[in-house]
N, CA, C and O atoms as a GROMACS GRO file, in nm:
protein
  304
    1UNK      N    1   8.965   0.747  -1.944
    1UNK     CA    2   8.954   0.692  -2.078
    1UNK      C    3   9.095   0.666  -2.132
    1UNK      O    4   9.187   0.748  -2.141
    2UNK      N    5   9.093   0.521  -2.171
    2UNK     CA    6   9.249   0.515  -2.289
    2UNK      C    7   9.206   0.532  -2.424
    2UNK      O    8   9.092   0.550  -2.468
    3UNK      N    9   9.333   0.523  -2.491
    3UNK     CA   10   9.316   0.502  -2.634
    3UNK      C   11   9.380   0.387  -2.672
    3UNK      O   12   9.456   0.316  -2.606
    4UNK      N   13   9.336   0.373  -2.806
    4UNK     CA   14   9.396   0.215  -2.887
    4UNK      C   15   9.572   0.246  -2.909
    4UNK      O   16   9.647   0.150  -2.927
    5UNK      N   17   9.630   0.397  -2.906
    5UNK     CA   18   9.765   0.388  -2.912
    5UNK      C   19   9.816   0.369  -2.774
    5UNK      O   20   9.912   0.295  -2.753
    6UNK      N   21   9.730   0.458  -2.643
    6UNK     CA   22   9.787   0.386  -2.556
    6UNK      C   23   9.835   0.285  -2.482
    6UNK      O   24   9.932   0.256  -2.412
    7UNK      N   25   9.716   0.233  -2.530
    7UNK     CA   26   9.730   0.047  -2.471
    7UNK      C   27   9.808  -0.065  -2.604
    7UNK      O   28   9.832  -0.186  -2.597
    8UNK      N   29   9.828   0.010  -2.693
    8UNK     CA   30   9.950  -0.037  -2.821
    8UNK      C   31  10.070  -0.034  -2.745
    8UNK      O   32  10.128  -0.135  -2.703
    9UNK      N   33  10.113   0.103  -2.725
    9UNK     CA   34  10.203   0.158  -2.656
    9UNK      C   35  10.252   0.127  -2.540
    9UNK      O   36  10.373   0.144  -2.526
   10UNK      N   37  10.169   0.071  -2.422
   10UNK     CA   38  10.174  -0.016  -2.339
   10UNK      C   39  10.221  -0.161  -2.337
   10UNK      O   40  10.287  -0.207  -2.244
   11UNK      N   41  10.194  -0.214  -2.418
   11UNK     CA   42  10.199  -0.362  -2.478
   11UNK      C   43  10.331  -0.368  -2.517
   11UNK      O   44  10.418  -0.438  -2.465
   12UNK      N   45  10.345  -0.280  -2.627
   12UNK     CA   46  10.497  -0.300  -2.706
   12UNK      C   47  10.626  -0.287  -2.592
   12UNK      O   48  10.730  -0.354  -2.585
   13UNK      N   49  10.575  -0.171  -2.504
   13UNK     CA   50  10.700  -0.147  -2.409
   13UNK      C   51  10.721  -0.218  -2.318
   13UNK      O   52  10.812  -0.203  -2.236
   14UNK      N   53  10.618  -0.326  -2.321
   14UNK     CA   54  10.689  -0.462  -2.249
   14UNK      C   55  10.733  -0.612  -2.314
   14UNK      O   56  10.798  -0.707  -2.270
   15UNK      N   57  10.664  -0.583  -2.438
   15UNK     CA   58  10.709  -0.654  -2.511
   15UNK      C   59  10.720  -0.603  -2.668
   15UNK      O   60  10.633  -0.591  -2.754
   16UNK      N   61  10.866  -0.576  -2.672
   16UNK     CA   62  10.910  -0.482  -2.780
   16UNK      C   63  10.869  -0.597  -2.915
   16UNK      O   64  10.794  -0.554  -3.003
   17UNK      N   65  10.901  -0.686  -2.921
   17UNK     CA   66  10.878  -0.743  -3.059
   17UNK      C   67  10.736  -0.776  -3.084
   17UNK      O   68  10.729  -0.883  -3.144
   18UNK      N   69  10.617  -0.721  -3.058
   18UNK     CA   70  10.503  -0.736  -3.047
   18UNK      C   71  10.424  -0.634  -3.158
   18UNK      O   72  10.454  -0.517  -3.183
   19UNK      N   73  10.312  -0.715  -3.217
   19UNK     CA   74  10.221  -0.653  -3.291
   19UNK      C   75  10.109  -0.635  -3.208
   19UNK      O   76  10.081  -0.734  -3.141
   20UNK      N   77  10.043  -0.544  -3.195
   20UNK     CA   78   9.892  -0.528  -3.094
   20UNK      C   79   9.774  -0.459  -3.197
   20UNK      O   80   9.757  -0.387  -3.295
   21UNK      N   81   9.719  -0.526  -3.112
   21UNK     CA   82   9.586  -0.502  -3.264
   21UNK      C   83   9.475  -0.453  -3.128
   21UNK      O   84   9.470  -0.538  -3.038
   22UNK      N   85   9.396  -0.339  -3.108
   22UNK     CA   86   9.323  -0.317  -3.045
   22UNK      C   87   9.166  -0.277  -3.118
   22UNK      O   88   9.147  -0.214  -3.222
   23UNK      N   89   9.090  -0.323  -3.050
   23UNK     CA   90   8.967  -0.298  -3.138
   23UNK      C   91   8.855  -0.257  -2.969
   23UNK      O   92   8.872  -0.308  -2.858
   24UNK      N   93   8.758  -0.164  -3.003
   24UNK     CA   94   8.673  -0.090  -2.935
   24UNK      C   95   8.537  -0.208  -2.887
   24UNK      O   96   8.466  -0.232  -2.985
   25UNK      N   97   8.514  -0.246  -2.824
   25UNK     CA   98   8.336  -0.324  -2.793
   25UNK      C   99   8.260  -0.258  -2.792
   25UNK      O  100   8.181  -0.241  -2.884
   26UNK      N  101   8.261  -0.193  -2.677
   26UNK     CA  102   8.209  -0.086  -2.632
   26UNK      C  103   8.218   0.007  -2.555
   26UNK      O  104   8.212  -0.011  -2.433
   27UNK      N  105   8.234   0.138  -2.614
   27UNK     CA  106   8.283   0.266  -2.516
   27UNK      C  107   8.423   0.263  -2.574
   27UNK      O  108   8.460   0.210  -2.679
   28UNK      N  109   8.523   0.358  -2.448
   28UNK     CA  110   8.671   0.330  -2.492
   28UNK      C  111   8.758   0.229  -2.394
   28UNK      O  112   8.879   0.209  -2.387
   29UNK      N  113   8.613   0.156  -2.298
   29UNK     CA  114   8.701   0.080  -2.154
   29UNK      C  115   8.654  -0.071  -2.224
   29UNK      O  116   8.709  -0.167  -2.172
   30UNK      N  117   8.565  -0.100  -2.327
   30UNK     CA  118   8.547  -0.256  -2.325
   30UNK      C  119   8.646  -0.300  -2.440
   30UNK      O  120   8.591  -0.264  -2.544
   31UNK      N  121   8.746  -0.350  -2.465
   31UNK     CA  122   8.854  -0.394  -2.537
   31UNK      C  123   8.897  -0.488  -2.585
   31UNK      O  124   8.923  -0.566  -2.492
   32UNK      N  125   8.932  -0.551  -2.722
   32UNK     CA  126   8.918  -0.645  -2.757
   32UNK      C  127   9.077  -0.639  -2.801
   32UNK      O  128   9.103  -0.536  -2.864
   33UNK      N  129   9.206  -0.742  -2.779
   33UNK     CA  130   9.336  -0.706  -2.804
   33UNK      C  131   9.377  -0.814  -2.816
   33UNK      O  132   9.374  -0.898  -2.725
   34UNK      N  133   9.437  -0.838  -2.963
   34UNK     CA  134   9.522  -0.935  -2.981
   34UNK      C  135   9.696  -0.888  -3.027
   34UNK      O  136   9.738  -0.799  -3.102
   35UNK      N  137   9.759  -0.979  -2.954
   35UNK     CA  138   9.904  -0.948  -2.960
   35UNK      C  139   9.987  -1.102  -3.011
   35UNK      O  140   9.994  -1.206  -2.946
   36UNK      N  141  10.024  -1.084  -3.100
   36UNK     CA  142  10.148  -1.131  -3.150
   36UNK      C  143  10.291  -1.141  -3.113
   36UNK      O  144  10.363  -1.066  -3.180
   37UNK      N  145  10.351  -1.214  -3.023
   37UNK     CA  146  10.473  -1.159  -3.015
   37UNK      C  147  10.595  -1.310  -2.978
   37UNK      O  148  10.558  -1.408  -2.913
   38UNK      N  149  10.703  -1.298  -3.022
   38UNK     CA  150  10.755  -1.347  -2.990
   38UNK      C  151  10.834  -1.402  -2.872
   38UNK      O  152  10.912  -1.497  -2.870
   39UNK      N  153  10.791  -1.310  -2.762
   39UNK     CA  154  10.809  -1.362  -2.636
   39UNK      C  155  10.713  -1.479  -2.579
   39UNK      O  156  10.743  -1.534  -2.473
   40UNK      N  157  10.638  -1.503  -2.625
   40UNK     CA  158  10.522  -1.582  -2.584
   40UNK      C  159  10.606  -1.758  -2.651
   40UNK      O  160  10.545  -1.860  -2.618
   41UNK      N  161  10.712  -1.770  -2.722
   41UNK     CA  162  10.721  -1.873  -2.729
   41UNK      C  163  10.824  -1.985  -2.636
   41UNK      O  164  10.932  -1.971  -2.577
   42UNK      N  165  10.744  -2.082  -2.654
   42UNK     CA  166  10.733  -2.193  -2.517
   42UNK      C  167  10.702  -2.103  -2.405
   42UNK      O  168  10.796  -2.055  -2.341
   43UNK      N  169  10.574  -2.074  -2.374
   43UNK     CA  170  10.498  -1.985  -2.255
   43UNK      C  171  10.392  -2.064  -2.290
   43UNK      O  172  10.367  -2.087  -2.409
   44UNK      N  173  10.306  -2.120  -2.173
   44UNK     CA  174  10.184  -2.151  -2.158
   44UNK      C  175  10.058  -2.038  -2.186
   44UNK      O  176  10.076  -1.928  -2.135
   45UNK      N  177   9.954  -2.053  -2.251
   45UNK     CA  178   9.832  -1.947  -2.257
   45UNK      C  179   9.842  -1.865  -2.157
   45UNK      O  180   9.886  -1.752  -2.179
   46UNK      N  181   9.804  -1.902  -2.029
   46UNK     CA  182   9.820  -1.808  -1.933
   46UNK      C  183   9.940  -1.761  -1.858
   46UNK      O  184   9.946  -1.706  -1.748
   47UNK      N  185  10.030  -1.793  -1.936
   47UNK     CA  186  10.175  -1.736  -1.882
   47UNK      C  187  10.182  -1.560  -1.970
   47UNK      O  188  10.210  -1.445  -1.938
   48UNK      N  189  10.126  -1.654  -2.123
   48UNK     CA  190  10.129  -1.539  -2.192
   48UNK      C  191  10.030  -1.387  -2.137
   48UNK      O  192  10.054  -1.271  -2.102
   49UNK      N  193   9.899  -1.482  -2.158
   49UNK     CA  194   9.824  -1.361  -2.071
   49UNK      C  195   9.872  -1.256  -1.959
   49UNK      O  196   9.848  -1.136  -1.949
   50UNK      N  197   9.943  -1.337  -1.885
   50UNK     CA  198  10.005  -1.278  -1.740
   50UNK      C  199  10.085  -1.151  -1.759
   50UNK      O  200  10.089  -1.052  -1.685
   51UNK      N  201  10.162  -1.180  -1.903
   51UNK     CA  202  10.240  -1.078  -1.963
   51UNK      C  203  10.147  -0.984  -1.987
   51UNK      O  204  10.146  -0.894  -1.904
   52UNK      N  205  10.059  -0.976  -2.087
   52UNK     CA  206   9.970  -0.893  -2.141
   52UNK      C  207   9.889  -0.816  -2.024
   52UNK      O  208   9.875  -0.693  -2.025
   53UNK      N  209   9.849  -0.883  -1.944
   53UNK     CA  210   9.816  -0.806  -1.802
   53UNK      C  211   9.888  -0.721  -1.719
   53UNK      O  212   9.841  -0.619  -1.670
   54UNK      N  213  10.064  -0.786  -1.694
   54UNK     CA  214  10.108  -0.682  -1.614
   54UNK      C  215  10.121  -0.566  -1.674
   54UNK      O  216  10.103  -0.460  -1.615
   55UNK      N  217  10.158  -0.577  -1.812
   55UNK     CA  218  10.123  -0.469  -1.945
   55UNK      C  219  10.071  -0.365  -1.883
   55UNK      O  220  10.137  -0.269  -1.842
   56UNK      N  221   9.964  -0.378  -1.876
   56UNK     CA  222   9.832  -0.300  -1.828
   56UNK      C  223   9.787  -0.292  -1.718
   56UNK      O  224   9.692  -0.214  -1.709
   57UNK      N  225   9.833  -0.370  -1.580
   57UNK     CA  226   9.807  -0.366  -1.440
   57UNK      C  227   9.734  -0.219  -1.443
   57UNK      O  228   9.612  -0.232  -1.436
   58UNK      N  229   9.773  -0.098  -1.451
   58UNK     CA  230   9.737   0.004  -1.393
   58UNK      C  231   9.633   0.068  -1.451
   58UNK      O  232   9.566   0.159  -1.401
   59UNK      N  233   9.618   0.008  -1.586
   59UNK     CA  234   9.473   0.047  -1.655
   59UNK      C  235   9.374  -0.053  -1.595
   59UNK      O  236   9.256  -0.022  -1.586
   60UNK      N  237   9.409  -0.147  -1.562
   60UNK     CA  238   9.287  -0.259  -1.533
   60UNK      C  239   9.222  -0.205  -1.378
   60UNK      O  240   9.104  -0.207  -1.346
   61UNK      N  241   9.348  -0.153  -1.289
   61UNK     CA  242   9.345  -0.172  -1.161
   61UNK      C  243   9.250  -0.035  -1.135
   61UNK      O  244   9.183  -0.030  -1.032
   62UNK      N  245   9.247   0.093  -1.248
   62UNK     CA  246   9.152   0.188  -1.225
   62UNK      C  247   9.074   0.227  -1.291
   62UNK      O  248   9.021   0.337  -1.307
   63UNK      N  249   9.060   0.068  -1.359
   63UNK     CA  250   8.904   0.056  -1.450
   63UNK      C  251   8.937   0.145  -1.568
   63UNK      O  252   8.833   0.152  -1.634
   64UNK      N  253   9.021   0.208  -1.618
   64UNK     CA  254   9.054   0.315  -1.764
   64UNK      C  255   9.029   0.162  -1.856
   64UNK      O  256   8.963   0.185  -1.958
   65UNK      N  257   9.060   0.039  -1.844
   65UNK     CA  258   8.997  -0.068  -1.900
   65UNK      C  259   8.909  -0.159  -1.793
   65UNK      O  260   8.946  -0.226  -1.697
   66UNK      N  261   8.779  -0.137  -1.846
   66UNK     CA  262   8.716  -0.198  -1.750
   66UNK      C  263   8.690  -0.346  -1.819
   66UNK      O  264   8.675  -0.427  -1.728
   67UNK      N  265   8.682  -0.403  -1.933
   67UNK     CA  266   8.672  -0.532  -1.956
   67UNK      C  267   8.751  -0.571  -2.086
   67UNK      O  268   8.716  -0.523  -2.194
   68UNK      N  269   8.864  -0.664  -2.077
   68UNK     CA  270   8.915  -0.646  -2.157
   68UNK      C  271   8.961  -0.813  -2.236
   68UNK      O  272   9.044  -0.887  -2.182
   69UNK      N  273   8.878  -0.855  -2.386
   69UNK     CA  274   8.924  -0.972  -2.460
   69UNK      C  275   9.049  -1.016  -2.510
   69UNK      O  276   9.074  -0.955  -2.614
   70UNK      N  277   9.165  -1.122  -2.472
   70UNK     CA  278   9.232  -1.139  -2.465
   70UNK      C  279   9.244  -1.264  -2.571
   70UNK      O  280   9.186  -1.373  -2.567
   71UNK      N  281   9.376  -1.197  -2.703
   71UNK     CA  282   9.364  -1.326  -2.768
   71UNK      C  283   9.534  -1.346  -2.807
   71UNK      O  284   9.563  -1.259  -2.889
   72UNK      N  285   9.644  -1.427  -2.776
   72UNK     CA  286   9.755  -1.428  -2.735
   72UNK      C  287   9.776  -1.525  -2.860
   72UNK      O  288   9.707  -1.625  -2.877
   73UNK      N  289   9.943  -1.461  -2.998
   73UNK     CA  290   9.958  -1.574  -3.034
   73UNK      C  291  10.097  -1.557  -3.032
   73UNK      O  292  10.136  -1.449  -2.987
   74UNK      N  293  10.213  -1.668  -3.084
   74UNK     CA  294  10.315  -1.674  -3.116
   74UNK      C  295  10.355  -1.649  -3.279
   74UNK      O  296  10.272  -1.698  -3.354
   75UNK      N  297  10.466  -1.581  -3.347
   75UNK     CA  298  10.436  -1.536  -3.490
   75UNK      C  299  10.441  -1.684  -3.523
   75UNK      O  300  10.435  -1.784  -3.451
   76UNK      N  301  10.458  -1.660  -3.699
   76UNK     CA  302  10.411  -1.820  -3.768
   76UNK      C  303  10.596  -1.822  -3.825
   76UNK      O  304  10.640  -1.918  -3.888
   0.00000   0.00000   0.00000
Protein backbone atom coordinates (compact mmCIF):
# COMPACT_ATOMS: atom_id res chain seq x y z
CA UNK A 1 0.00 0.00 0.00
CA UNK A 2 1.17 3.78 -0.77
CA UNK A 3 0.03 6.89 0.42
CA UNK A 4 -1.02 10.25 -1.26
CA UNK A 5 2.31 11.79 0.53
CA UNK A 6 4.23 9.11 -0.82
CA UNK A 7 3.57 9.28 -4.29
CA UNK A 8 3.59 13.46 -3.69
CA UNK A 9 6.90 12.82 -2.44
CA UNK A 10 7.90 10.76 -5.25
CA UNK A 11 6.82 13.14 -7.92
CA UNK A 12 8.36 16.27 -6.41
CA UNK A 13 11.81 14.49 -6.06
CA UNK A 14 11.96 14.22 -9.58
CA UNK A 15 10.51 17.03 -10.37
CA UNK A 16 11.21 19.61 -7.71
CA UNK A 17 9.11 22.51 -9.09
CA UNK A 18 5.98 20.45 -9.17
CA UNK A 19 2.52 20.62 -7.55
CA UNK A 20 0.89 16.94 -7.23
CA UNK A 21 -2.51 16.61 -6.43
CA UNK A 22 -3.36 12.90 -5.60
CA UNK A 23 -6.81 11.71 -5.17
CA UNK A 24 -7.97 7.90 -4.09
CA UNK A 25 -10.56 5.81 -6.88
CA UNK A 26 -10.44 3.09 -5.32
CA UNK A 27 -8.63 1.38 -2.47
CA UNK A 28 -5.09 2.99 -1.88
CA UNK A 29 -3.61 1.33 -5.45
CA UNK A 30 -6.35 3.00 -7.96
CA UNK A 31 -5.01 6.72 -8.36
CA UNK A 32 -5.97 9.62 -9.83
CA UNK A 33 -2.74 12.37 -10.11
CA UNK A 34 -2.42 15.49 -11.52
CA UNK A 35 0.92 17.36 -11.62
CA UNK A 36 1.75 20.73 -12.53
CA UNK A 37 5.14 21.45 -13.22
CA UNK A 38 7.34 23.35 -14.98
CA UNK A 39 9.51 20.90 -16.43
CA UNK A 40 6.93 19.74 -18.73
CA UNK A 41 7.41 22.89 -20.83
CA UNK A 42 8.00 22.35 -24.59
CA UNK A 43 7.63 18.37 -23.71
CA UNK A 44 5.14 16.53 -25.70
CA UNK A 45 2.00 14.80 -23.54
CA UNK A 46 3.73 11.73 -23.47
CA UNK A 47 7.14 12.92 -22.90
CA UNK A 48 5.57 14.46 -19.92
CA UNK A 49 3.87 11.34 -18.81
CA UNK A 50 7.19 9.39 -19.24
CA UNK A 51 8.44 11.70 -16.48
CA UNK A 52 5.59 11.07 -14.17
CA UNK A 53 6.09 7.32 -14.68
CA UNK A 54 9.72 6.94 -14.17
CA UNK A 55 8.60 8.91 -10.94
CA UNK A 56 6.98 5.92 -9.89
CA UNK A 57 8.56 2.95 -11.98
CA UNK A 58 8.83 0.98 -8.75
CA UNK A 59 5.37 1.53 -7.44
CA UNK A 60 3.85 0.63 -10.77
CA UNK A 61 6.32 -2.28 -11.35
CA UNK A 62 4.98 -3.99 -7.84
CA UNK A 63 1.53 -3.07 -8.27
CA UNK A 64 1.72 -0.69 -4.65
CA UNK A 65 -0.09 1.37 -7.70
CA UNK A 66 -1.99 -0.83 -9.55
CA UNK A 67 -3.95 1.67 -11.87
CA UNK A 68 -3.07 4.89 -12.10
CA UNK A 69 -5.04 8.42 -13.98
CA UNK A 70 -2.73 10.62 -15.43
CA UNK A 71 -3.41 14.31 -15.99
CA UNK A 72 -0.09 16.42 -16.94
CA UNK A 73 -0.08 20.32 -17.12
CA UNK A 74 2.40 23.16 -17.64
CA UNK A 75 1.84 26.26 -14.92
CA UNK A 76 -0.24 29.26 -16.51
Amino acid sequence: MITKREVINLITNKLPSSQVFVENLKGNDHLQVTVIASEFNGLSLVKQHQLVYSALKEELASEAIHALALKTETPN
